[in-house]
C-alpha positions in Angstrom: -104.0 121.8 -1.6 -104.6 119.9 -4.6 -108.0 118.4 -5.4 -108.2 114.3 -5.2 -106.3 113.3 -8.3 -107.3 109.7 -9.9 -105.7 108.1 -13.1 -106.5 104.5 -14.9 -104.6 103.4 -17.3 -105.8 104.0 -20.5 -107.1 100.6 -22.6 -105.1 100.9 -26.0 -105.9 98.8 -29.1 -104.9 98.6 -32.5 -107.3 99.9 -35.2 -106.2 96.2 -36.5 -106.6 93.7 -33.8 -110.4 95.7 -33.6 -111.1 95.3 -37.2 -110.1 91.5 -36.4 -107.0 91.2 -38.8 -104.6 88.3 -38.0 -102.1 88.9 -35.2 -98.6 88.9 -37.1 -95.6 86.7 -35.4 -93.9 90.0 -33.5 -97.7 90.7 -32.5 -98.4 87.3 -30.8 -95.0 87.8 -28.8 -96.3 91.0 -27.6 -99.2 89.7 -26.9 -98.2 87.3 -24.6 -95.5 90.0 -23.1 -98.8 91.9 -22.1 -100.5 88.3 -20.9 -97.7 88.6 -18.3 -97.8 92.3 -17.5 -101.3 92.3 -16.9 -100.8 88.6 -15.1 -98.4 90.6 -12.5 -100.4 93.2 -11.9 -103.6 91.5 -11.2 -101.5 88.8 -8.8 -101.0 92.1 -6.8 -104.9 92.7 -6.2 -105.2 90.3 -3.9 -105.0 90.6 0.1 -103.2 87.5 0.6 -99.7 89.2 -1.1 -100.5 92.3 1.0 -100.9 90.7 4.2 -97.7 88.8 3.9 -96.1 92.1 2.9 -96.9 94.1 5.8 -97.0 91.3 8.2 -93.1 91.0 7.5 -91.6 93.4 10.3 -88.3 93.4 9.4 -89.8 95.0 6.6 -92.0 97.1 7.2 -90.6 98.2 10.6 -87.5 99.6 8.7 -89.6 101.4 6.1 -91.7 103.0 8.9 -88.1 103.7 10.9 -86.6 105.6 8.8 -89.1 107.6 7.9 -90.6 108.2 11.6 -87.0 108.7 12.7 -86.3 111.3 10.1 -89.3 113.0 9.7 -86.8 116.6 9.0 -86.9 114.9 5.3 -90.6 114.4 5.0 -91.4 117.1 6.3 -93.5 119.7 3.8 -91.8 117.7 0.8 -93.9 115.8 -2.5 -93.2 112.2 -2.1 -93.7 109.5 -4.5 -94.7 106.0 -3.4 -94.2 103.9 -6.8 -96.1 100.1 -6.2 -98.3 101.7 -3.3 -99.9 98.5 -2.3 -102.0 99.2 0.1 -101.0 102.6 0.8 -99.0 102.1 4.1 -96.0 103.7 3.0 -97.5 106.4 1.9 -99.5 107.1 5.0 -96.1 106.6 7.1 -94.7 109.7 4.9 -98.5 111.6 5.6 -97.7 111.1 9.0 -94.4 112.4 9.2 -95.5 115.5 7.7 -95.4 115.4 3.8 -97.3 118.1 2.0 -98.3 115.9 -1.0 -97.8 112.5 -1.1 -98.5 111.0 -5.0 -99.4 107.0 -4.7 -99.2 105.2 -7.5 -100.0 101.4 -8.4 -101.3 99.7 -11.7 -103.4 96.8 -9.8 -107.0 96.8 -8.6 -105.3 97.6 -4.6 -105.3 101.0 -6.2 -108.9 101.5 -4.8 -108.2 99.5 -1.5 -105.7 102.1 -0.9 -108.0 105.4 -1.6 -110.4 103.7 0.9 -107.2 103.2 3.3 -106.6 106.8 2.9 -109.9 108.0 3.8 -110.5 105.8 6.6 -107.5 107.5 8.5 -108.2 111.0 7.3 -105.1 111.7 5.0 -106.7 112.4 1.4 -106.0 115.9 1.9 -102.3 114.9 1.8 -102.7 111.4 -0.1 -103.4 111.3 -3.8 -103.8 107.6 -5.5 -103.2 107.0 -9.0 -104.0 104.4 -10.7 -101.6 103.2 -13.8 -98.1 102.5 -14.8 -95.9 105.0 -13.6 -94.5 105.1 -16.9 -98.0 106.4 -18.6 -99.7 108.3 -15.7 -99.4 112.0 -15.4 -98.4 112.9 -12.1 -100.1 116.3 -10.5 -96.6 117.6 -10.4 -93.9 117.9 -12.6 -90.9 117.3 -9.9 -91.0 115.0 -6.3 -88.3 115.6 -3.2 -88.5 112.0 -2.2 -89.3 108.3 -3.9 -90.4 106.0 -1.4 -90.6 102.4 -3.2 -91.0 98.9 -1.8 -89.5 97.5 -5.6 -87.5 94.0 -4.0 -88.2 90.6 -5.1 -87.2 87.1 -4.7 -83.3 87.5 -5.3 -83.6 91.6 -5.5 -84.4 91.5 -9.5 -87.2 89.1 -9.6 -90.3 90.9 -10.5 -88.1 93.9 -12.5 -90.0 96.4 -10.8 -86.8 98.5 -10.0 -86.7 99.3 -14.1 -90.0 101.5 -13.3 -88.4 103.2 -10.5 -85.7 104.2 -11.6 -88.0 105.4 -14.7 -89.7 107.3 -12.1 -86.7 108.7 -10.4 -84.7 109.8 -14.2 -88.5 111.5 -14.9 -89.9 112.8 -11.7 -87.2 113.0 -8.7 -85.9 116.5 -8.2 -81.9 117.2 -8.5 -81.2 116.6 -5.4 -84.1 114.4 -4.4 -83.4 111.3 -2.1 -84.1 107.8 -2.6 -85.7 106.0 0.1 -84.4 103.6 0.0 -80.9 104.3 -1.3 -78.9 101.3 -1.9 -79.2 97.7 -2.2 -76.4 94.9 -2.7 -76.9 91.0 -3.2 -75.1 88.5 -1.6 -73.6 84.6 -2.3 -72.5 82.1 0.3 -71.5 78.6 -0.5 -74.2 76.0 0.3 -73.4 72.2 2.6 -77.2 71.3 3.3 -77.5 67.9 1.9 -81.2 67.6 3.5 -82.2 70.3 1.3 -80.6 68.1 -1.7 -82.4 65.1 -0.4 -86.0 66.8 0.1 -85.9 68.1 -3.0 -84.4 66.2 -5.3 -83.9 62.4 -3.8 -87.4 62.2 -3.0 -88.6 61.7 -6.5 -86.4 58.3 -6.3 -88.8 56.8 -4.1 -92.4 58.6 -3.7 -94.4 56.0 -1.8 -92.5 53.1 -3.6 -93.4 54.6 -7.1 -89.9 55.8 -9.1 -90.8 59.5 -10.1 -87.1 60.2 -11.2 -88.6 61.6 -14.6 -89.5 64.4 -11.6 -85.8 65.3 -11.9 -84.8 66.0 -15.8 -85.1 69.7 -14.8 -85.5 70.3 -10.8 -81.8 71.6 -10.9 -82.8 74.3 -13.1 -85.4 75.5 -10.9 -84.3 77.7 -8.0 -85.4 77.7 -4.8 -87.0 80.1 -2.9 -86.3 79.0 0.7 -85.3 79.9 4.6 -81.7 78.5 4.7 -80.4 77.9 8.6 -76.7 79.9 8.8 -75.4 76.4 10.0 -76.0 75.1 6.6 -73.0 78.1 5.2 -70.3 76.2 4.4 -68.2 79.9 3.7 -68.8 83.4 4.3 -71.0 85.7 2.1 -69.5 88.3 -0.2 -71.2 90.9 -1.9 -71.6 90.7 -5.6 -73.6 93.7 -6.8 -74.2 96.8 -5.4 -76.4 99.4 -5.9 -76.8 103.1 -5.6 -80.6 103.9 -6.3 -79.6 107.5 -6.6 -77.1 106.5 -9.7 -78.2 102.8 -11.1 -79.6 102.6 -14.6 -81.4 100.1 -15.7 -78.7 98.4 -17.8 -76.9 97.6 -14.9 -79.6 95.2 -13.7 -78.5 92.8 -16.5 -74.9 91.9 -15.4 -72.1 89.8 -15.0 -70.5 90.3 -11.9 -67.4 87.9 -10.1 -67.7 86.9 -6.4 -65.0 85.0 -4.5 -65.1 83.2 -1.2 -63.4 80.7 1.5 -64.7 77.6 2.4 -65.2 77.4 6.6 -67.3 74.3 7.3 -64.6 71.7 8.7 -67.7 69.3 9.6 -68.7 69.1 5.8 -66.7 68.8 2.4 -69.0 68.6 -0.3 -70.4 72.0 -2.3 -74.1 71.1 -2.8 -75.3 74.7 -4.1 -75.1 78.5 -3.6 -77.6 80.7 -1.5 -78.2 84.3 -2.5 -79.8 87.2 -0.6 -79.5 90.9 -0.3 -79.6 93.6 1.8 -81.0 96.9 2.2 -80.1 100.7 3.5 -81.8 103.4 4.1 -79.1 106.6 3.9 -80.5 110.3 4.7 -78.7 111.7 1.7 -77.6 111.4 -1.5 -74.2 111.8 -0.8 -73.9 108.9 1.2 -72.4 105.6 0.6 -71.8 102.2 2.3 -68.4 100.8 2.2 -67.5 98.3 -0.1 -69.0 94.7 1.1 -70.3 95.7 4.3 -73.2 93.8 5.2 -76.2 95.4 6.5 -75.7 94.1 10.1 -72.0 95.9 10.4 -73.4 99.3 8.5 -76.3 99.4 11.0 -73.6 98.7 13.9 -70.7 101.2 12.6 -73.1 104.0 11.1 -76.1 103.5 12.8 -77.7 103.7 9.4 -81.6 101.8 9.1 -80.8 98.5 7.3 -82.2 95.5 7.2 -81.2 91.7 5.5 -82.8 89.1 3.8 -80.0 86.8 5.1 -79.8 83.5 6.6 -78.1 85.5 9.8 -81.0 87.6 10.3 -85.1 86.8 11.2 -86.7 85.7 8.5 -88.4 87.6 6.0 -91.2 86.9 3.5 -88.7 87.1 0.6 -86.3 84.3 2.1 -83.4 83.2 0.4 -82.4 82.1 -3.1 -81.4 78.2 -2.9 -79.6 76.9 -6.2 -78.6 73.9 -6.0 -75.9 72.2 -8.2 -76.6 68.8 -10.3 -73.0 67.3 -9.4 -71.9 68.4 -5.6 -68.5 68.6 -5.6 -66.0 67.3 -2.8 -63.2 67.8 -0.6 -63.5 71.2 0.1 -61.4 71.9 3.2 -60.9 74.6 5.6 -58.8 77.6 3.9 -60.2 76.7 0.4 -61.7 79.1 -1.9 -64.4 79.0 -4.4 -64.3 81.9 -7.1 -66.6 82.5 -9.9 -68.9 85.0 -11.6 -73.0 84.9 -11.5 -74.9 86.5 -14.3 -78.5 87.7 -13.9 -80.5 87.8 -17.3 -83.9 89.1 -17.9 -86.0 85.9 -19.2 -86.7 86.4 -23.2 -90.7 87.1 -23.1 -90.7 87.2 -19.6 -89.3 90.2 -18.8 -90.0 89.5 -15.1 -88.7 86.6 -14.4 -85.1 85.5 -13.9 -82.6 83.2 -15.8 -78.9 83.5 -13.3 -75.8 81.5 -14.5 -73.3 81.0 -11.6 -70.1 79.9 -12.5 -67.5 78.7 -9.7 -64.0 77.3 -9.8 -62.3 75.6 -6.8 -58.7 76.5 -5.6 -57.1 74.6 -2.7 -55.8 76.6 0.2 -52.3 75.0 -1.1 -52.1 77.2 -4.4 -52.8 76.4 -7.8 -56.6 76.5 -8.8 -57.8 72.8 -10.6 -58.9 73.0 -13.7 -61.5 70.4 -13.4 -63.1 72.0 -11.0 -64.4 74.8 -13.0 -68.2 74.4 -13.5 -71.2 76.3 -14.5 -74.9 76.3 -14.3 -78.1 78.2 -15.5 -81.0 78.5 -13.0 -84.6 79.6 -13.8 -86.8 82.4 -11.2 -90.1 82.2 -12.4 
């Protein structure tokens, strides 16, 4: 057994910004890159975060499913947890009878962890490093299995899949599993005007005061909220999917087309989109999930572990992705469809955050597709 490896990210400065020369231009933009690396990573020191983390079952419960349920894949293998947290992951894989499991996070929850570890007897399987995976050395130079809880708001937020799939190109052995293994977002068609009137026609009268100055840019901000199913005015479709075995990270900046049928005969005015994805959990590598199947009907036909971050399913701590569109459009009917394409974009100097263009074009159930329906809007995740 190996002896209880720590590593902290080393503190790297410039022979110039020590001497105190001027920061050049390209220098201040890296600088505040870095502001907002370091900003991420300390937001994740917190308990708060953690708490809502773990306290998500839908979560958590299918992390600790799959790996209890299939402990023949653990068993006497190297995992690697990358974004450890708290460690709870990597304890489930301890417990289903890893030989080494390698934790790895670059916040101050690093040393949370190691006490985690010890208070439940597993550092003789546990190690906890602390540091980007991309600049730690690992205690060994190949893992069977990367365990990773990577998803943010919308999938993408947060970019934390870049560094796993880092780790999995660097570390992950040939035919090492990815736990989990796929991921896909979704887009439904949004008919909630009470979300359009809390949000944005309550700056037109905020206890008699007019506050519509509120409003020059609340459409570009999305939402992050729990969207009731009976607010769907069509059914979902997937628009991305991923293979965490096979996704690079260039694929993560896309433009992708989705295309759907308007179902709500009660309501006939578009008032935004709702995104959301889903997760699987696959026991090999060789495994798929057919093309647009939702994580409900996988679970059902495969009995694959899945779980969504849906407006059909219990609600989770990521909820959904409300957008909402500055002019609603009308007379949508049974039968009509809404096509378009949505773009996700890494924000310039913010590599974290999200910019997502959604385009959409109308077509009557009749035929012909009106040109003046055609529309398109940018959205801001931040």
């Amino acid at each position: 057994m190996l002896d209880r490896f720590e590593q902290s990210q080393p503190s790297q400065e410039s022979n110039a910004t020590a001497q105190g020369a001027a920061p050049q231009a390209g220098d201040r933009g890296n600088s505040r890159a870095e502001q907002f690396d370091k900003d991420y990573f300390q937001s994740y020191s917190y308990n708060a975060i953690h708490e809502s983390m773990i306290k998500d079952r839908i979560r958590t419960d299918a992390y600790r499913d799959f790996i209890y349920d299939h402990k023949h894949l653990f068993k006497d293998k190297v995992v690697l947890d990358v974004g450890c947290g708290t460690g709870i992951l990597s304890m489930f894989c301890a417990k289903a009878g890893a030989r080494l499991v390698i934790a790895v996070d670059n916040s101050g929850i690093i040393d949370k962890a190691r006490e985690n570890v010890f208070s439940n007897g597993l550092q003789e399987v546990v190690k906890c490093v602390r540091g980007k995976i991309e600049e730690v050395t690992l205690p060994v130079p190949k893992v069977d299995v990367i365990v990773s809880e990577w998803m943010g708001y919308c999938l993408l937020y947060e970019s934390m899949l870049d560094s796993v799939i880092y780790a999995r190109d660097k570390y992950l052995a040939e035919d090492g599993l990815m736990v989990p293994s796929h991921a896909t977002l979704r887009i439904a068609p949004l008919a909630d005007s009470d979300l359009k009137a809390s949000h944005i026609d309550f700056w037109r009268d905020v206890y008699g005061f007019d506050m519509t100055a509120m409003l020059e840019k609340a459409h570009e901000e999305a939402l992050i909220r729990v969207v009731d199913e009976k607010e769907l005015a069509g059914a979902s479709v997937a628009f991305l999917e991923l293979d965490l075995h096979r996704t690079k990270v260039d694929d993560l900046t896309f433009t992708n087309p989705f295309s759907t049928t308007w179902q709500n005969d009660g309501v006939k005015t578009l008032e935004g989109f709702v995104i959301w994805f889903d997760i699987f959990f696959n026991t090999s590598r060789s495994q798929g999930i057919p093309a647009g199947m939702t994580a409900a009907e996988a679970k059902k036909k495969t009995g694959v572990v899945t779980f969504s971050t849906g407006p059909h399913s219990e609600a989770t701590h990521w909820q959904q992705g409300v957008f909402l569109i500055k002019d609603p459009v009308g007379q949508f009917g049974p039968g009509d469809s809404i096509a378009g394409e949505v773009t996700y974009l890494k924000k310039q100097g913010q590599e974290r955050s999200l910019d997502i263009d959604i385009t959409w074009t109308k077509a009557s159930a009749g035929g012909g597709k009106e040109k003046e329906r055609v529309k398109k809007q940018r959205w801001i995740l931040d």
